[in-house]
Residue frames relative to the residue before (quaternion, step in Angstrom):
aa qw qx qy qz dx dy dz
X 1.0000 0.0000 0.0000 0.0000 0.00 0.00 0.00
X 0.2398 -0.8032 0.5444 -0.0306 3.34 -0.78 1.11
X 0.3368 0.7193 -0.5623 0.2303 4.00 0.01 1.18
X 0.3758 -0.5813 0.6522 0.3089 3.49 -1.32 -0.06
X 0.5761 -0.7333 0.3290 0.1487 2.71 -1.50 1.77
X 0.6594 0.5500 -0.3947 0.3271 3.49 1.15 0.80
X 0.4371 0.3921 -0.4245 0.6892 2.94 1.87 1.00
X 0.2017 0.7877 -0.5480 0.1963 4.15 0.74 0.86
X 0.7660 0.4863 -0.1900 0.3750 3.21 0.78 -1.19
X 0.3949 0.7412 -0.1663 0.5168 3.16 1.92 -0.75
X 0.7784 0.2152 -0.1292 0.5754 3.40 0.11 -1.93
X 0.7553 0.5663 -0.2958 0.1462 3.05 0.60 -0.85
X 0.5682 0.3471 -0.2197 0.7130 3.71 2.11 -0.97
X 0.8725 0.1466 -0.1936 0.4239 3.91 -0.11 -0.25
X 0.6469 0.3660 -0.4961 0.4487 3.73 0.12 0.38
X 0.8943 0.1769 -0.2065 0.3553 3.75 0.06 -0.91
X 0.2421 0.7690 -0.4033 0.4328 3.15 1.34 1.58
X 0.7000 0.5811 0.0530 0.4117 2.25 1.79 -1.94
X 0.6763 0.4601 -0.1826 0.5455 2.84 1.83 -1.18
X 0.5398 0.3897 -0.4523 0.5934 3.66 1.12 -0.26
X 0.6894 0.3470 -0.5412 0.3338 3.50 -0.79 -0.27
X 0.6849 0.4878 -0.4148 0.3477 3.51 0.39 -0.53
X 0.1011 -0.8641 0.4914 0.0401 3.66 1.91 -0.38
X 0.3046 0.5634 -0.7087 0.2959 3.08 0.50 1.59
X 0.8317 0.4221 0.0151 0.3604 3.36 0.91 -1.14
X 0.3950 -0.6629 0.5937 0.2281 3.80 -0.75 0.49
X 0.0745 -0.7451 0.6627 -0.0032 3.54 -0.72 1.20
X 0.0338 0.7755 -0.6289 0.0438 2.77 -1.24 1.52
X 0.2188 -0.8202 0.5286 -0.0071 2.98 -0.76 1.90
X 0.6058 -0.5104 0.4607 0.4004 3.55 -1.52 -0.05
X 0.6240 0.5046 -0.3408 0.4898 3.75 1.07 -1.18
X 0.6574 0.4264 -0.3427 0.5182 4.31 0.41 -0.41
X 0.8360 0.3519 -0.2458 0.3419 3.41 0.55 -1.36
X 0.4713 0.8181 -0.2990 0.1385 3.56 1.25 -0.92
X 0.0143 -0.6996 0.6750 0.2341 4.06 -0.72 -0.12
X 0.6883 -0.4169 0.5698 0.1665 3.15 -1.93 0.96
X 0.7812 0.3627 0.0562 0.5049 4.11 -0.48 -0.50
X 0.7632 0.3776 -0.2714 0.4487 3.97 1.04 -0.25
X 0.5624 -0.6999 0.2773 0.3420 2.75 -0.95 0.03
X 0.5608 -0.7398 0.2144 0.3037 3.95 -0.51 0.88
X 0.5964 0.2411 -0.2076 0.7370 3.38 0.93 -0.64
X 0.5044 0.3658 -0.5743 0.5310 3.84 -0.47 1.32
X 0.6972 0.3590 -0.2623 0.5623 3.94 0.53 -0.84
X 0.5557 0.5356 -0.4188 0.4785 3.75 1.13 -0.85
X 0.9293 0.1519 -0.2006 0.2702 3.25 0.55 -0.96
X 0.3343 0.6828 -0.4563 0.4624 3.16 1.55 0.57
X 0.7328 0.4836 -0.3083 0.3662 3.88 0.76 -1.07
X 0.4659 0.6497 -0.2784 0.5323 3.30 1.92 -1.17
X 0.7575 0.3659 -0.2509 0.4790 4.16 0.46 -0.91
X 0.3925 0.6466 -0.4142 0.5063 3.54 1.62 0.18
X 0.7571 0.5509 -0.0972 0.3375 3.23 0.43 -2.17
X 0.4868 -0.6658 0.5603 0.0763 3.57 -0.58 1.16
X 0.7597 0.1451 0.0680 0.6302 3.59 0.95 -1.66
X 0.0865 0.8141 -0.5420 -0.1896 3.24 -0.94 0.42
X 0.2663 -0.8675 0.4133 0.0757 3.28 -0.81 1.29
X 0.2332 -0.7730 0.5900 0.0027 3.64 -0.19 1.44
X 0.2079 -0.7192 0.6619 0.0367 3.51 -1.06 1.78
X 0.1357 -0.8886 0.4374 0.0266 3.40 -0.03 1.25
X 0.2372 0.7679 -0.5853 0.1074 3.54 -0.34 1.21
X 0.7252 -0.3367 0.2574 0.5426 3.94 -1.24 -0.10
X 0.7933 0.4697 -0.2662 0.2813 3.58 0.95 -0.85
X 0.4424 0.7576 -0.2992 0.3753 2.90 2.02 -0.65
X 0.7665 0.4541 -0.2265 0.3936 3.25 1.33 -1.79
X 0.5784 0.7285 -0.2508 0.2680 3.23 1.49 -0.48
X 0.4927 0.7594 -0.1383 0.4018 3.03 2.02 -0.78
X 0.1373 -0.7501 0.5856 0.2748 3.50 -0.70 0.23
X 0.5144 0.5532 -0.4907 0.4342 3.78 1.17 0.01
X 0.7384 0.5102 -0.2405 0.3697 3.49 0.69 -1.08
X 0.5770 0.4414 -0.3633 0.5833 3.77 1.35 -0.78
X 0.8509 0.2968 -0.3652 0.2335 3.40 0.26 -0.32
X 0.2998 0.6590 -0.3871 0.5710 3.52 2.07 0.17
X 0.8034 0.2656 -0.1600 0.5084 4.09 0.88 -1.10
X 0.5720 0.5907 -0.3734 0.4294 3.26 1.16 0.75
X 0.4073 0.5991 -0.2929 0.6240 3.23 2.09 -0.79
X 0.8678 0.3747 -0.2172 0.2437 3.26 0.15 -1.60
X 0.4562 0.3946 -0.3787 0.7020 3.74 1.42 -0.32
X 0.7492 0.3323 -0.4852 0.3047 3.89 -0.59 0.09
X 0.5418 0.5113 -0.3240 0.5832 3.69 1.20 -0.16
X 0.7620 -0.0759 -0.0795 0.6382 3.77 0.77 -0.42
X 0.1990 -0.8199 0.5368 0.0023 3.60 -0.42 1.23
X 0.7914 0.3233 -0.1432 0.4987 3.64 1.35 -0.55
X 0.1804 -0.8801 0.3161 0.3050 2.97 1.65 -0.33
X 0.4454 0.7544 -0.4555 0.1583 2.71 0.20 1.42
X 0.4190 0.6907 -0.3125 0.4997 2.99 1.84 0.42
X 0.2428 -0.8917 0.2629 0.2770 3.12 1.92 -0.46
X 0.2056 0.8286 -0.4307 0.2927 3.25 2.02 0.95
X 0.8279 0.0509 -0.3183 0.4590 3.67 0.75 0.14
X 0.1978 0.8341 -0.4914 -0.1541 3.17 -1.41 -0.16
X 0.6242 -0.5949 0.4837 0.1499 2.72 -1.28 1.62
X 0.0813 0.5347 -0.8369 0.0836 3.66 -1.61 1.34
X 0.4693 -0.4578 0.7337 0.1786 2.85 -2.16 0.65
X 0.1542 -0.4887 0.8465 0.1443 3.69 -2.42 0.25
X 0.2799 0.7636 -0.5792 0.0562 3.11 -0.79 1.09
X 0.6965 -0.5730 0.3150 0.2955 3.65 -0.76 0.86
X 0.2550 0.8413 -0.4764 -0.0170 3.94 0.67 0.22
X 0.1285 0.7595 -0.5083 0.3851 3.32 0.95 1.12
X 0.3523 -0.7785 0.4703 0.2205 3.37 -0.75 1.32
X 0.2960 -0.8132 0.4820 0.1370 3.66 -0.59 1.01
């Protein structure tokens, strides 16, 4: 899973809850999988070459990231047409009435 840690609380209490109960899938996150002392985009991309699917939580902050463009650069070069259906892109969006 591929988000920017200012949608953490987000992915972190209501999507991959969501995704374990449905226990189709193995979520592999950065907070479970991470070491202290390594390096970050080596583990970024070591879990990514793990992942089967990569899911990309697309928001303004995501794109803003250089961890996240370069986690969704891996992931659109492994499936450029998507048709292997190796990534997919969701949005976090606010759908509170304002």
């Amino acid at each position: 899973m591929s988000y920017s840690h200012k949608q953490g609380q987000w992915v972190w209490e209501r999507l991959v809850p969501i995704l374990r109960a449905g226990g189709c899938a193995e979520v592999l996150i950065d907070r479970e999988r991470f070491r202290a002392g390594r390096g970050v985009k080596g583990q970024m991309d070591a879990t990514q070459d793990q992942a089967d699917v990569s899911l990309l939580v697309l928001t303004p902050d995501y794109l803003a990231s250089d961890y996240c463009r370069h986690e969704m650069a891996r992931a659109l070069a492994a499936d450029p047409d998507f048709r292997r259906g190796a990534v997919l892109p969701v949005t976090q969006a606010d759908f509170r009435r304002r």
